[in-house]
Structures are given as C-alpha cells and as structure tokens.
N, C-alpha and C positions, 0 to 999 in steps of 0.2 A: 696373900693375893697371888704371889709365886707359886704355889703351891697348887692353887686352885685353876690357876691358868695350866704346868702340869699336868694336872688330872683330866683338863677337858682335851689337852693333845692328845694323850694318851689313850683315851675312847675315844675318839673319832679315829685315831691311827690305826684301831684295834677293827673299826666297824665293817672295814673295806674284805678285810681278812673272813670278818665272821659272818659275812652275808657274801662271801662269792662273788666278789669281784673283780677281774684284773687282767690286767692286759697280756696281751701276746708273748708267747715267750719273758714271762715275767720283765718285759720293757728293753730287751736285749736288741732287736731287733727295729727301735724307734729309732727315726732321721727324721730329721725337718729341715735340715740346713737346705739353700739353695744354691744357685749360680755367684749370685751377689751378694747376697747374705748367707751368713755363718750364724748356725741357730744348736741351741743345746737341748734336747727334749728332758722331760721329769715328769713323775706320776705321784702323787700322793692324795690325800685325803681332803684336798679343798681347804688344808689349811697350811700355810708357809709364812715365814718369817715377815715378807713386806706386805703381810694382809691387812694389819694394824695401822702400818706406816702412812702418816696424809702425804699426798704431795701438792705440790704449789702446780703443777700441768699433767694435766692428765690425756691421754690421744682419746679419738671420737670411737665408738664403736665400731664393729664389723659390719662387713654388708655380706648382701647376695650367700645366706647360708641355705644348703642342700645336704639334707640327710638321705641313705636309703640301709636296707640290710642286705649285707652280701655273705661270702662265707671265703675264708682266706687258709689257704695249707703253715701251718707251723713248722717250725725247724725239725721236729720228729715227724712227719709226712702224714699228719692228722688235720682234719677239718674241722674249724672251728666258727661257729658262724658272729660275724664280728659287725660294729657299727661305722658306716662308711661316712664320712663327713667330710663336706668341701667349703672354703669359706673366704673371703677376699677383705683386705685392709683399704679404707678409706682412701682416695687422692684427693687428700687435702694436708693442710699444714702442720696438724696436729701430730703427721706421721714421724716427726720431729722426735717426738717424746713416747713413741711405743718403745716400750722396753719387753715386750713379750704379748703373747696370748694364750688364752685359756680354753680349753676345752671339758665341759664337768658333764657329765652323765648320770641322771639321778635314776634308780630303779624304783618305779611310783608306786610300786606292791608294797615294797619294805623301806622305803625311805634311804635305800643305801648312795653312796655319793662316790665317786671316783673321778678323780681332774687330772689332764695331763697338760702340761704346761710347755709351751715352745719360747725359750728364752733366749733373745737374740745377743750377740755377743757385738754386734757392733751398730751405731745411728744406719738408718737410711738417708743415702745422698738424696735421694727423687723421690718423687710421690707416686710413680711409677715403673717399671720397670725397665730393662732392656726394651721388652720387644713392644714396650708403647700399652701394655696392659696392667691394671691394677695387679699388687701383691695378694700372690694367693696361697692358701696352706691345704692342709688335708690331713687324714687321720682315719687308718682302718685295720685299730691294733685293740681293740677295744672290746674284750668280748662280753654277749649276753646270750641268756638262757632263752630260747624256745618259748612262745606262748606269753610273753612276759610286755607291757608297754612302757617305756624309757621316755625320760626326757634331757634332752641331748640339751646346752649350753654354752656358747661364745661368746666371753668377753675379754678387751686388750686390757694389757696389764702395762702401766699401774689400773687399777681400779679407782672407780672415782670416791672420793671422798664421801666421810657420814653426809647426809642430811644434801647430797649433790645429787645432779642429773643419774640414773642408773640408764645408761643405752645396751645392755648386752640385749640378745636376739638369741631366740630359743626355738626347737620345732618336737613335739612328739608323733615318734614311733612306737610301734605294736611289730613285736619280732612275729611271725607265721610258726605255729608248732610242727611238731617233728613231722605229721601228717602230708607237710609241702614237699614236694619233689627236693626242693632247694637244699632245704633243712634236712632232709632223716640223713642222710651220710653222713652226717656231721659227728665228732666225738661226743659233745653232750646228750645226743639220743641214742648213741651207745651206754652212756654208761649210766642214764636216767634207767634203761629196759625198754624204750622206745620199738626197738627194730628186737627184742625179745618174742620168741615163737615158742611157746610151748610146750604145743603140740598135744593133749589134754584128751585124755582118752578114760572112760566114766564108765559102772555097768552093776550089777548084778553078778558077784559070783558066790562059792563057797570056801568059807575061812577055812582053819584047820581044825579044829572041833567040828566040822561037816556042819555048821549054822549057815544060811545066808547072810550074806555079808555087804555093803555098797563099796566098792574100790575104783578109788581115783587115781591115777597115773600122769606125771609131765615130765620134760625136759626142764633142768633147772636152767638158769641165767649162768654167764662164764663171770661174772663179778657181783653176784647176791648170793649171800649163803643162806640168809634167814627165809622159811615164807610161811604164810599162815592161808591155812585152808579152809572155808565155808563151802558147808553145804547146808541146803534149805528145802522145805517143802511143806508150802503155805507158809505158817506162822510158826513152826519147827525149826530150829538152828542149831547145829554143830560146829563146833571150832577145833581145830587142831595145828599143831605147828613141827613143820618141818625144816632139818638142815640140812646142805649141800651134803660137807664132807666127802667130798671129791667124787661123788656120784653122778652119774650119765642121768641116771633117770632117779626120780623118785616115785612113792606110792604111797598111799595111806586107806584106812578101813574104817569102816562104820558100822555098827551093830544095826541088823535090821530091825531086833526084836525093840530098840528104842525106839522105832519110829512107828506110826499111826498105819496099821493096815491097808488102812485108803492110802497112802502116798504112793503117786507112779511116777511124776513128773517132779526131777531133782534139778534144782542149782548147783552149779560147784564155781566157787570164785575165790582164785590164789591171788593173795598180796604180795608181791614180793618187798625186799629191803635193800633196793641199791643206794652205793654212797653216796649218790650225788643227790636223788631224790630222798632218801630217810624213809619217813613213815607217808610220805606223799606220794610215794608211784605210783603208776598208773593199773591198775587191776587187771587181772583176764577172766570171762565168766567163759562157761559152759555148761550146757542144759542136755539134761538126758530123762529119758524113759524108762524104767523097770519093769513095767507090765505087759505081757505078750501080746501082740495085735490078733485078732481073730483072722483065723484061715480065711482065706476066698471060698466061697460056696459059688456052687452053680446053680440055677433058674431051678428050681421047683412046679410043680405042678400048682403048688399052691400062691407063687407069684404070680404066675400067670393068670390065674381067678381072679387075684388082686386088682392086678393091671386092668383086665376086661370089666371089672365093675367100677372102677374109676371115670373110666374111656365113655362106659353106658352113663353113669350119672351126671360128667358134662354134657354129651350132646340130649340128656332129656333137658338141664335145666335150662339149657343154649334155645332147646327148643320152644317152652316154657315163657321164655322171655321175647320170644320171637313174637309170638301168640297173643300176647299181652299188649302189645304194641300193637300188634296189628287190627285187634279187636275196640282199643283205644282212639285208632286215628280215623275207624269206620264209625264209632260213633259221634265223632265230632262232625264229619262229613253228612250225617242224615240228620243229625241236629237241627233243625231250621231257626232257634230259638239262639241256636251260640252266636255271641259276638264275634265280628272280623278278627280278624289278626293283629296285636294291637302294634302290631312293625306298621297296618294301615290305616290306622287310628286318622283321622286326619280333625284336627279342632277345629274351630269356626273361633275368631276373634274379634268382640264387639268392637267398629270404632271406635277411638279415642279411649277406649280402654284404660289406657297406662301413657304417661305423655315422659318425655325423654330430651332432658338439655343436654346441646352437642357443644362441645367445649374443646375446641383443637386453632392448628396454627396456620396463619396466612404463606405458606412457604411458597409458593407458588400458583399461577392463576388455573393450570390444571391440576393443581391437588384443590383448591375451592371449587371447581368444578366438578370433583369427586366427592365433597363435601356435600355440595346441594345435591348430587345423584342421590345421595346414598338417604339424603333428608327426605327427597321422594319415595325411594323404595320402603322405607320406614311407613311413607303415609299411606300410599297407594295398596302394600302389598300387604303391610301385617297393620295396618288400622292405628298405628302409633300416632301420640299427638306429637311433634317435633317443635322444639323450642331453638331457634335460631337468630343468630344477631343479623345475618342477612336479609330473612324474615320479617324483619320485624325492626327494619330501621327507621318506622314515623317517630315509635314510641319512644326507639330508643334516640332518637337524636334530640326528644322532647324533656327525658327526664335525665340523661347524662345515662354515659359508661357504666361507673360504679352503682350508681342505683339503683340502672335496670338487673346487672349482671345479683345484688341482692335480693330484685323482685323475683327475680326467674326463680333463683334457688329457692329462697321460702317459698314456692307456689310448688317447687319440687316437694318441699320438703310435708306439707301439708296436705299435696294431694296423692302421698306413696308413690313419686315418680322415682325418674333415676336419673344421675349424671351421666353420661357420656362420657371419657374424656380421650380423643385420637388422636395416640401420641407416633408424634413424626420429627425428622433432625431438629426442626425448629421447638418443638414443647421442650424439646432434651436442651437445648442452648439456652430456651431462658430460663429453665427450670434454674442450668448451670448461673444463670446472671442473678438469679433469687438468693444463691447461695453462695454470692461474692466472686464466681466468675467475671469478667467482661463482659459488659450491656451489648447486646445485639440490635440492630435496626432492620427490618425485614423490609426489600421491597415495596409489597402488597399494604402493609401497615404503615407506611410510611406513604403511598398513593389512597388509601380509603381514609372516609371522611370519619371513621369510628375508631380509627388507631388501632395499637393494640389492646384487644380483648384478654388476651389469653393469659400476661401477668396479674392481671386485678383477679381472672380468676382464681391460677394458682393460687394467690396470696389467701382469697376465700376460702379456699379448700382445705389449706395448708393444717389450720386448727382443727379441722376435724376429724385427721387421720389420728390424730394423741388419743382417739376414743372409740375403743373396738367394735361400740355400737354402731358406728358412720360408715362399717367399710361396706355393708349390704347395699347402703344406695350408690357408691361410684362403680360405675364401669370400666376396665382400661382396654383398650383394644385398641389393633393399629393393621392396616392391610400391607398383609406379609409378601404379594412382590413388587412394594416401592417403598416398604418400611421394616425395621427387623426390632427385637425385641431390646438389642442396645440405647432404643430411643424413647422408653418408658424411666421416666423420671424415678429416683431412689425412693421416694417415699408412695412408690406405689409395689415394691419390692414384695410385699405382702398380700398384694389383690393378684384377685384372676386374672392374665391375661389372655385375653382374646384375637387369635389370628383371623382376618374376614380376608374375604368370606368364607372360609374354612368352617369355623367358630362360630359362623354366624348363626346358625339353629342353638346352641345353647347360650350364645345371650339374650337371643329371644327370649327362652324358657327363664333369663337371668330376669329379664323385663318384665315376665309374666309371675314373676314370683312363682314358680312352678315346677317341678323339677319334671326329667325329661325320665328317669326312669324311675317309677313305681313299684310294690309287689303285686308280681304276677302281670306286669304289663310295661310298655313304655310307650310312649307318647312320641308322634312323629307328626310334622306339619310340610305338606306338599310344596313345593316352589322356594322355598328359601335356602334350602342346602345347597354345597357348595357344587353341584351339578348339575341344578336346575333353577336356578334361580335367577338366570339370566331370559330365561324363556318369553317372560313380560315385558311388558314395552319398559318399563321403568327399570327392571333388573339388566337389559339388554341395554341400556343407556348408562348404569353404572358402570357393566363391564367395559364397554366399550372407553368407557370416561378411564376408568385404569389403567389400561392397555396402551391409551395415547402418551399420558406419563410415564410410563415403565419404558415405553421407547422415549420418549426424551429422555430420560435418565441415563439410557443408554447411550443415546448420541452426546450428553453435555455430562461424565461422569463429575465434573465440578459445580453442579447447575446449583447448591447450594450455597457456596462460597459468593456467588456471580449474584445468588438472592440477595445479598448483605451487604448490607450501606452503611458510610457512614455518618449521614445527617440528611436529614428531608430538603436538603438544597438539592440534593445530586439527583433525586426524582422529580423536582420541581419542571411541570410545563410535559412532565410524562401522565399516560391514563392507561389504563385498563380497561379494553375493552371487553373482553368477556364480563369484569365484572357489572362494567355500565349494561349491556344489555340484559345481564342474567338476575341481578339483586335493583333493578330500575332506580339506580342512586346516578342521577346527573352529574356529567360533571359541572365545574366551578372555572365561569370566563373570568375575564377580568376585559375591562373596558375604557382606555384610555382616550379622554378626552382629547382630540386636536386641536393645539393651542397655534392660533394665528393674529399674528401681529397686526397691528391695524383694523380700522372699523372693514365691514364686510362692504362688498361692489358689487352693484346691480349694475350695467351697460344693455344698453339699447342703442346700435348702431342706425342711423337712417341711412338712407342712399339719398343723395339730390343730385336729380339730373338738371344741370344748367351750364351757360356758357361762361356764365361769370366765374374767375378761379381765384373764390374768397373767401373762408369760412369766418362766423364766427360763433362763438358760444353762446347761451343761453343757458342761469340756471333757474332751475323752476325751483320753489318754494314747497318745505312738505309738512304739513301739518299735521302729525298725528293724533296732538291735542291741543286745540285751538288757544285756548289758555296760555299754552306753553310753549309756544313752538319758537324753532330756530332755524335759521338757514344758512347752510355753507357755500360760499361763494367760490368757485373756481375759475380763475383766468387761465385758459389755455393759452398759448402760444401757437399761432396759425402756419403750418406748413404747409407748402404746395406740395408735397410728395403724399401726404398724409393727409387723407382726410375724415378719419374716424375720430370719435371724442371719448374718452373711457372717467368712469366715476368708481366713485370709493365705496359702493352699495350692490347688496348682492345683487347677483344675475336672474330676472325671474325668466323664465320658458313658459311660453304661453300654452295651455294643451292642445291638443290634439286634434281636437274636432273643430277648433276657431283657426282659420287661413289668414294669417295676416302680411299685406302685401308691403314690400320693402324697407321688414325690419328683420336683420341680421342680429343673432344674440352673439355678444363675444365675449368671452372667458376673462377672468381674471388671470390667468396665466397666459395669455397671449400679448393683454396692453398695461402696462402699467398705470395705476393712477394716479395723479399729480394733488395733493394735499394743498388745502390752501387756506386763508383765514376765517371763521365763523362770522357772522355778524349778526347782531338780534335784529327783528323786524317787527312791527306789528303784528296786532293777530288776524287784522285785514289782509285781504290777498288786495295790490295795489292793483294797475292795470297792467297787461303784458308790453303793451307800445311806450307807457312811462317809464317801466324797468329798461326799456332797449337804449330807452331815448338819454336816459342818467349814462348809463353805459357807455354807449357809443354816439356821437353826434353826427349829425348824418355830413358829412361833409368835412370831417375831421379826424385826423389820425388818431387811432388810441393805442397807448403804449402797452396795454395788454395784450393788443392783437399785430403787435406788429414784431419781424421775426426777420430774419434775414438764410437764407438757404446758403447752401457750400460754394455759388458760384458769388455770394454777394450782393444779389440780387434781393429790393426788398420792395414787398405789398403794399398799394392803400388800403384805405381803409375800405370797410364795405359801403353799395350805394343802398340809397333810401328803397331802390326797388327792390333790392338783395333781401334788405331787413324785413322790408312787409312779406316777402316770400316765406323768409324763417320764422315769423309769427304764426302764418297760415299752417306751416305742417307742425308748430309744436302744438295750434288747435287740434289738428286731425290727430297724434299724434296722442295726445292729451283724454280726448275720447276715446280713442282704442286700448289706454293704460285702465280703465275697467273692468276689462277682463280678468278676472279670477287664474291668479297664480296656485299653483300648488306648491305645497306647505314647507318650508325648508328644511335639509335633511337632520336630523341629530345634532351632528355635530354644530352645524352652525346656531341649530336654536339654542344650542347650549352655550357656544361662544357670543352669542348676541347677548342675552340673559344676562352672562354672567360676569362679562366680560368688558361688554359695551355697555354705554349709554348715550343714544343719540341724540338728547336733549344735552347734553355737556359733549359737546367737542373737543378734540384737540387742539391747541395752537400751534403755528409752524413757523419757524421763522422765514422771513420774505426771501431771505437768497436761499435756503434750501427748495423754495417754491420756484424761484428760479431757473436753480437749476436742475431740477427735474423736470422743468418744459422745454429746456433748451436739448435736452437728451432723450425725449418722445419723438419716436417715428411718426414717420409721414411719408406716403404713397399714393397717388392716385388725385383725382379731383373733384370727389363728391365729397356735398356738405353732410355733416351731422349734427347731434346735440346729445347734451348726457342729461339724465334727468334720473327722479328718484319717485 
C-alpha cells in the first residue's frame, strides 16, 4: 500500500514538470506574509502531506474571489503573462482554525494541476484586520500559455473532511493569444514563434543544369533549427525539410518537370519547430504565381466595332420593349369589351349573407359604445348579420347566459358564420383568471343585468382551438389605438390577428370566405378601408365612438384599474346610462313600503261660530259592513285654547270642483290623535240625540269633558241649546261626507291592507288616554267634531 501511494506521488510530482507549468521565477520571488500575519508560501502538485489528515475543525471558505490575466516582468527582465488572483477570508469564528489557503490552477486542455499554498505560521487574534477590513490574499506568480482556458481554485486549509461540506469557490479564465497587444511581448510568444517574421520570398528561376526550377526563400526563427516546407498546386504536394545551422536565410528547390504543366498558382507553407510549441507551431503560408501576365494592349480598331455593336443592340432591344408596351397599353384603351381595373373591382354584398357573433369585454361604457358602432357598421355597410348579447337581451334574459351563448355558436356553427372575438385589457385579465390568475370584477359586468358574458364564452371556445379545423371560424381582432396586440389571449397565438380599422377590409374578405387577391386580379370593396370608411353615417359614428375613448384613455391613463371592483356591493345603487338608453334594458327600482305605526287619520276640522265657549265631541259610527261593524269611542278633553278635534283615520281632500264651506282639512302631522277604547255596537245605527243624551246629560257635568286650563280655571258642561246646535252641523256635515274622495296613495293602501284591520282595534290603556288629552293643544274658540 506504501508503495503504491509512492507511485501516485510520484506522477502527479512529475505531471506539473511535464505539461509546463510553474511559477515565477521557479517560486523564488513568492510572499504572502502581511503586517500581522507571518505566512510561508509553497507550490506543489495539489498533493501534501495533511491532504489525507481528518481534522475535528475545519475554517468556512473563501469569499469575494476575482481573477483576471495580466503580464508580470521576471527577475531576468522578461514578460511573462501570469494569473492575477485576489481573494478575502471569512469574518467569522471559524477564522480560529485556518491554518492556510490554497490556490490550484487546473489547465482544462491537459488536465495539468498546479497549487500554491500560503501557510500561516501563527492563529489570527481577529476576524478582521487592523484597518476594520476582512483578510485578504493575492497571487500573480503563476504562469500560463496564450490561447489556453484555466480554472483557477481557492480553498482554506485544513480542507474539509471526506463525505463533509466542500465550500471552495472557483472562477474560469480564457488567456487572449499572442495576437493581443497585451500578450505578444511576452516571452512565451517569443519562443512559441509568435512574433517570428519570415519574410518568404517564392518564384520561378533557373537551377544549375539550366532546368526550371520553383525556389522558395525565408528568414529562419533565432530558436528553431528544424522547418519543414510545403508546396502545393491543386492536389500536388511536395515536402521538404530544412535546418538552420547558423544560417540568415534559408532556400530550397523544386523540380518543375514534376509538376503538371497547368500549375501557375503555388502554395508554400513552412512549419517551424520551436521548443516550447514542438510539433504544434503556428505555420506561415505564402502564395505565388508562375505564369506571366499578358502585356496591356491598346484599343484596336476591332474593339471599337465591338463596343459600337453592343451599344447598337441595347438601344434596338430597349427600343423593342418600349414598342411592346406601348402597342399593349393602346389596346387595352380601345378595347370596349376589357374589364375595369380590378384595383376597381367593387363587389355588391347580399344582405345577411354571412352573420358574425361579436364576443368581447364590458371594459368600459365607451368601449360598449364602440362595440354597438361597430355592430352597426357591420349591418348597415357590409350587409352582415350581427349576433349580439346587447341585441338581443328578451331572448337572452329568457333562456339564461350559457344557453343563449350555445345557441348563438351552433347557429354559427351551422350556418358558416364566424366568431368575432375583440380582444382588449379586460379579454386578456379574464383570459389570465381562466388560467388561475386572480378573478377580476368589471365595472359594466357587475352594473348589467347579463353579468359576464365573455368567461362562459372563453370557456366555450377554449375546446376548440385543440382542433386545427376550428381555427377558420374565429376572428381575433382588437382596434389598434385604444388596444395593442398584448391583449389577445395566448391561445389565440396561432390566429390572424386583425388591427381595425386598418385590417378591416381583409376580415371582411375573412367573413366572406374570399380571398382578396386572386390570379390575375384582386378584389377591392369601396367604403370600408381604412380611409374611407368613415365617410357613412355609421362609419362616422364609429370613428367618432373611438376617438372619444382614446382621449379618455388619454386623460385617465389608469381608467382600467379604476374599471375593477371588488364585489357588486361597491356598484350597488350605480347605472349606466349610456347603456340604459343605447341596449333599452331598464333599470331595476326597488320600492320600500312606509311603515306607520298606528291606524291611519282622517280629520275634518268644522268652524262653529257661537258665543258659547264649550266644545264637545261627538263620535259617529262607521259601518263598512253592517254585519260587522265596530266603533271607536273617543273622549277628548275640552280646552278653551283649542278648539279643533283630530282622529285616528286618514285625511280625505275633497276634489276640486266641489266648494265646501267651513271645512278645514288638517294633517296628521299637525294634531296628534288621542286613541281611546273600542266598543261593539249594534248593527243599528241608534239615534244621534240618544247617543248625546247617554254621553252627556244636559245639565250635568261629564268627566270626559271637563279639563281645567294653566290658570285653573274650569268649564261646565255644555247647555241643551249647545248640543242641539252640534246635532245640526254633524247632519249638514254628515251630507256633505258623500262626496267622493280620491283614492289613497300607495303607500297607505298598502299600510291599511296590510297592516291594519279596522274591524279589530287596538286597546289602550285609560291613563295613556289620559294622558294624551291632557297634553293636546288648544287655541282659539270654535267648536268642532271628528268623524270617520
């Protein structure tokens, strides 16, 4: 095992030698020690004695390494172009236990290895230095050959153990051949023959037996003796070899009579043998001529013949072709039979010819305005049928989203129509939400009664593109200045796209299944190209529709962002008017019932002019259905301040055209009304003088009516002339209530209905009756009565 470990030192020690590599003045000339550290440099083979050795700590690797190639004078004042290396030790803890660093240099042609080794002789106190910077090394004694790529290597030593972390950090370099300014002064392109001139001078002469002979001539190299000579012509090759032996110039010969008669144009290419290249130098060619160039002549008489019949048979054929053309274009002119020009071709296109579903995104309420222009221009100008969800919202609100968006396409798909589809920021956003991006909420889609369209579409489309037969009927196109071709979804990568109105004449010819140029003719349709197409009331109403978008786009560069919501609350109670007036979809009230406590108040104020200052009540009985009726009894409380009576039943207004005299309507928001017990009755109406006469006795105080004012002051009761007076006007009174009321408004019919029932009353207890009579104004000294 000794033995064999031996042997492998021994080749690798050997390897360094045999493949040319080593440093600087054979390592004479290495330091690495510093200010604070004392370091011992070494070079060997990448193998040394504590390679084998584990240890128990090992420090972290190098950082921040920087190679480059420079060229360094040696102690004998020769250039040598060497490997510059700069490299920094960790600050950190580990720096405890560096005992050294490594530098290996592997040459990647030949595998050869070369390590120098900076081996510190004493611990670092710090992790850092003096001057507050990591420890840093360097190394530019290293040399390499020209033309050659190196991989440079630093790692701290100890090295880490088998089967542990490996941190060294490596960089390759590529040296520049002698060719570089940098490099040729260097000694190894001296002594490769790099910077070798020489000077190679080739010809035709005669030997010494009077033969023709080929003789080649150079300068040799001042450190090659060998060189070997090639010469060639064609597939002909000679070889010959020449030595220095202290000669300025060399020369060698070639028998012409070897060589093929035809040969004029030679190669000649010397190899030389310098030590450092071998049999790999770099070669010199040079090329020469043998055969005499023909004298110059001067013009003959018979050039000149030449020249003048050359000169005469262009301008015949020039003229020739003139003629041809001209005789050509005159009979197309007198033709009466030739068809126009087919640049003016112009078609005729049956309506509804070909029908076309438009499939694009709510992004905004002037890009759906550009949407329906463009549905018109479609119908009006090229006779297209257009298939539209704006269109055609009875149907579609009738059978659902998904179902119409099916019907449309098979009705495409049946009657050789085509899809449409106008892609803008918003197709590209949900395209992106189909394909696991973030969901988007638009605006417009989130305000329209139809939601989003244009996902269910995608989804439908999506299977069709797997099948190269489907790509004829989709269209993509998007108009190029409020949309750019960023916003055509990825799986339309493969379709035509179409810029409008640009494009817009060949997707017509897309629609028309037509192609726009034929042989011998092409096809052109007046009004829809992109310069005249606005000319029509409908073209002139699209551009116009675009141009208004393209400047808001311009005033709101974020107006997309500003589109996007994030739940249909934040639109909630907002509309869209353009779209309400332009696609006739209503909007959607909502109608909240007014909920009012309490039965409803009708009041009918009387005036009574009299000297007596007494009121009292009277309530009338109402019978809506004689069967069933019921009557609520009210005791007001009689003030002298007040003399108005208010009830718990709405207000009726008499119309318009009937004058009725000395009845005041008064609001429920003016008098409050006082709740009091129900009592059932007969379904007799008794007599009005028995009711007064139960109530109040003429000559007797009733505790209903009697009330006392601020000063303490308090009323009789009323006299028997008082009471037959209030009989009289709730007769008159009583008659005039025949008048036809009009009808009550919504809300209360709704609250009465729903709310109320005036055959079931409420009960109140007696002192909240109380005291809501004791807390009713009063003003003034006419009498009244509340009635229903």
């Amino acid at each position: 095992m000794s033995f064999l470990y031996l042997g492998v030192v021994v080749f690798f020690t050997l390897i360094p030698v045999m493949l040319n590599m080593h440093v600087m003045d054979d390592g004479l000339s290495l330091n690495c020690s510093q200010k604070e550290v004392q370091c011992k440099p070494e070079f060997n083979n990448c193998m040394y004695d504590g390679l084998l050795k584990p240890s128990n700590f090992t420090p972290s690797g190098p950082d921040d390494l920087r190679v480059l190639i420079d060229v360094r004078t040696n102690k004998k004042g020769e250039l040598e172009p060497v490997i510059v290396a700069e490299w920094k030790a960790k600050d950190d803890g580990s720096i405890r236990f560096l005992e050294g660093t490594e530098l290996s240099v592997t040459k990647l042609s030949t595998n050869a290895h070369l390590c120098v080794h900076y081996m510190f002789l004493q611990k670092f106190n710090s992790m850092k230095n003096s001057d507050g910077e990591k420890w840093s090394f360097s190394l530019d004694k290293v040399v390499v050959d020209p033309g050659l790529a190196y991989l440079v290597t630093v790692s701290n030593l100890p090295k880490p153990n088998l089967e542990h972390t490996n941190y060294n950090i490596n960089k390759r370099v590529v040296v520049p051949d002698c060719d570089d300014p940098l490099i040729r002064p260097t000694k190894i392109c001296y002594e490769i023959g790099e910077t070798w001139q020489p000077n190679v001078t080739a010809g035709k002469t005669v030997g010494l037996d009077g033969k023709p002979v080929l003789s080649v001539a150079f300068n040799p190299g001042e450190n090659a003796e060998k060189y070997n000579v090639f010469v060639r012509c064609n597939k002909d090759s000679q070889t010959k070899t020449l030595f220095k032996d202290s000669q300025t110039l060399l020369n060698v010969t070639y028998d012409l009579d070897n060589w093929p008669k035809t040969c004029c144009n030679f190669d000649a290419e010397i190899k030389p043998f310098f030590p450092k290249c071998g049999n790999d130098c770099r070669r010199k060619n040079h090329k020469f001529n043998i055969c005499p160039e023909p004298l110059p002549t001067t013009p003959t008489c018979t050039n000149s013949i030449l020249w003048i019949i050359y000169v005469g048979l262009s301008l015949l054929i020039c003229g020739v072709a003139f003629y041809a053309i001209y005789l050509h274009c005159r009979k197309q002119h007198k033709d009466p039979e030739t068809p126009p020009d087919p640049h003016e071709t112009e078609m005729s296109v049956p309506p509804g010819s070909r029908s076309v579903l438009i499939v694009y995104s709510r992004d905004h309420p002037l890009y759906t305005d550009i949407v329906l222009k463009l549905s018109a221009f479609l119908r009006a100008k090229c006779g297209v049928e257009v298939v539209l969800d704006l269109l055609d919202t009875t149907w579609l609100g009738t059978i659902g989203r998904l179902q119409w968006i099916e019907q449309q396409k098979r009705r495409i798909e049946q009657n050789s129509g085509k899809i449409l589809v106008l892609c803008s920021p918003g197709v590209q956003a949900k395209w992106g939400a189909i394909c696991g991006e973030p969901r988007i909420l638009l605006r417009e889609d989130a305000r329209s009664p139809m939601g989003d369209m244009l996902t269910l579409a995608l989804q439908l489309i999506t299977p069709d593109m797997q099948y190269p037969a489907s790509y004829g009927k989709y269209l993509v196109a998007y108009f190029d200045d409020i949309s750019s071709d960023c916003n055509v979804p990825s799986m339309f990568d493969i379709a035509v796209k179409y810029k409008l109105m640009k494009h817009f004449e060949e997707l017509y010819f897309h629609i028309l299944d037509m192609e726009k140029y034929q042989q011998g003719m092409m096809h052109c349709i007046k009004g829809i190209s992109k310069d005249d197409y606005y000319k029509c009331p409908s073209g002139k109403a699209l551009r116009d529709a675009v141009e208004t978008f393209q400047a808001y786009q311009m005033e709101n560069p974020d107006w997309f962002e500003s589109e996007c919501v994030n739940s249909e609350d934040d639109v909630r109670g907002e509309s869209s008017p353009l779209l309400d007036i332009q696609t006739g979809v209503q909007p959607i009230y909502e109608l909240k019932p007014v909920y009012n406590h309490g039965l409803p108040i009708l009041v009918n104020e009387v005036e009574i002019h009299q000297e007596i200052h007494s009121v009292c009540a009277v309530i009338p009985q109402i019978h809506d259905i004689p069967e069933e009726s019921s009557v609520r009894m009210i005791s007001p409380v009689v003030n002298s301040h007040h003399s108005q009576v208010v009830s718990n039943h709405p207000e009726v207004e008499p119309p318009l055209q009937v004058s009725i005299v000395g009845m005041i309507p008064n609001g429920p928001e003016s008098y409050p009304y006082v709740p009091g017990e129900p009592v059932s009755v007969e379904p007799s109406h008794p007599p009005l003088e028995s009711r007064l006469n139960e109530m109040f006795s003429v000559g007797e105080q009733s505790e209903s009516c009697q009330t006392a004012n601020s000063d303490g002051q308090s009323f009789a009761p009323p006299s028997e002339q008082a009471v037959q007076q209030l009989v009289d006007l709730f007769n008159t009174f009583w008659t005039l209530r025949e008048v036809t009321a009009p009808p009550p408004s919504m809300e209360d019919s709704f609250q009465l209905n729903q709310e109320m029932d005036l055959s079931q009353p409420a009960e109140v207890e007696e002192h909240e009756m109380d005291g809501a009579s004791q807390t009713r104004p009063s003003e003034g000294s006419d009498q009244g009565y509340s009635s229903r």
